[in-house]
Every structure is written in structure tokens, then in C-alpha cells.
N, C-alpha and C positions, 0 to 999 in steps of 0.2 A: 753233748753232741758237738761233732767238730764244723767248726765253721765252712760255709759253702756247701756244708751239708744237706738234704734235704730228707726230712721222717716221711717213710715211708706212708704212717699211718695219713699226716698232713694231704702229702700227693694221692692218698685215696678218695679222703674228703674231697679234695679238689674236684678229682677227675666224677665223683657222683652225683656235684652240684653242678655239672656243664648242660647247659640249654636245650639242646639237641632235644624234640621231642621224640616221642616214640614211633610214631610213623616214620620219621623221617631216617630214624635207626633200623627200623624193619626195610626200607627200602635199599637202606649201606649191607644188610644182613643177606639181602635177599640178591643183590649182585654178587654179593661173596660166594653164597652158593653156586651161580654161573661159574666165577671165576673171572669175569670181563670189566673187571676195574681199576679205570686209570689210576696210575702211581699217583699225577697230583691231587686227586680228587681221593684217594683214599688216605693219603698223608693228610689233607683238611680235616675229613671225616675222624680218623682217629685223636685227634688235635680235640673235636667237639663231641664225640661221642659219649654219652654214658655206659659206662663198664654194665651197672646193674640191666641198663635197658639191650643190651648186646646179649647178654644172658638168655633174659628173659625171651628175646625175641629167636636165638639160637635155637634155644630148647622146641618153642613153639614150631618151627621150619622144621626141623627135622622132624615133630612128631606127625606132623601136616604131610612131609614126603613119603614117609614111613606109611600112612593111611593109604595113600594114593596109590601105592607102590603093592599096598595088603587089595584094596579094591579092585585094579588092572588084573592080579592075578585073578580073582575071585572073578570076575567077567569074562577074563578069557577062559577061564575051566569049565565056568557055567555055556559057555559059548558053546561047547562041546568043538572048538580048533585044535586045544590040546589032545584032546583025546586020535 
């Protein structure tokens, strides 16, 4: 490895053992989905984030919108508005 280098595998370790709890990554995850989050506060955020817990929390959001999104419809059909 050349000097000033940094392995990959190293900066993985890293970024999996940072503090950040989970909650507090589902809350970074769940303005993400907005879209209304300030540069410095998400520049912190990825600085402390855990990668696995961003995942984790990713998957969980979307499959939560996805429900919400199958339910609305399923309500408003049953509503009899679409028809």
C-alpha cells in the first residue's frame, strides 16, 4: 500500500463503528426523503452516520411509503370516489 493511502476495507470499519444511534439515523433518513436538509447539518450527519444503519433504515422508509401509498389507494377505491 502506498503511503498516504487509506484501505478501503479500514474506512469501512471505520464508518460502521461511528456512534450515531439508530434513531437518530432514521431521523437523517427520513428528511432525506423530504428532501429539506441543510448542507451543514447533513455534512455533520454523514461525517457520523452509520452506512449499515442508513440501510437498514432506507429499506424500512421506503417499504413503510410503499404500504401507505398501497393503503390510500385501497381507501379511496373502497370509497367508491374513483369509481
Amino acid at each position: 500500500m502506498k503511503a498516504g493511502r487509506v484501505d478501503p476495507v479500514d474506512e469501512l470499519k471505520e464508518a460502521v463503528a461511528r456512534p450515531l444511534s439508530f434513531g437518530q439515523t432514521v431521523r437523517a433518513v427520513a428528511w432525506s426523503f423530504f428532501g429539506v436538509r441543510k448542507g451543514a447539518e447533513h455534512e455533520a450527519d454523514m461525517a457520523r452516520l452509520n452506512p449499515v444503519h442508513v440501510i437498514v433504515a432506507g429499506v424500512i422508509g421506503a417499504a413503510l411509503f410503499v404500504l401507505a401509498l398501497v393503503m390510500l389507494v385501497r381507501w379511496i377505491i373502497a370509497s367508491g370516489v374513483a369509481s
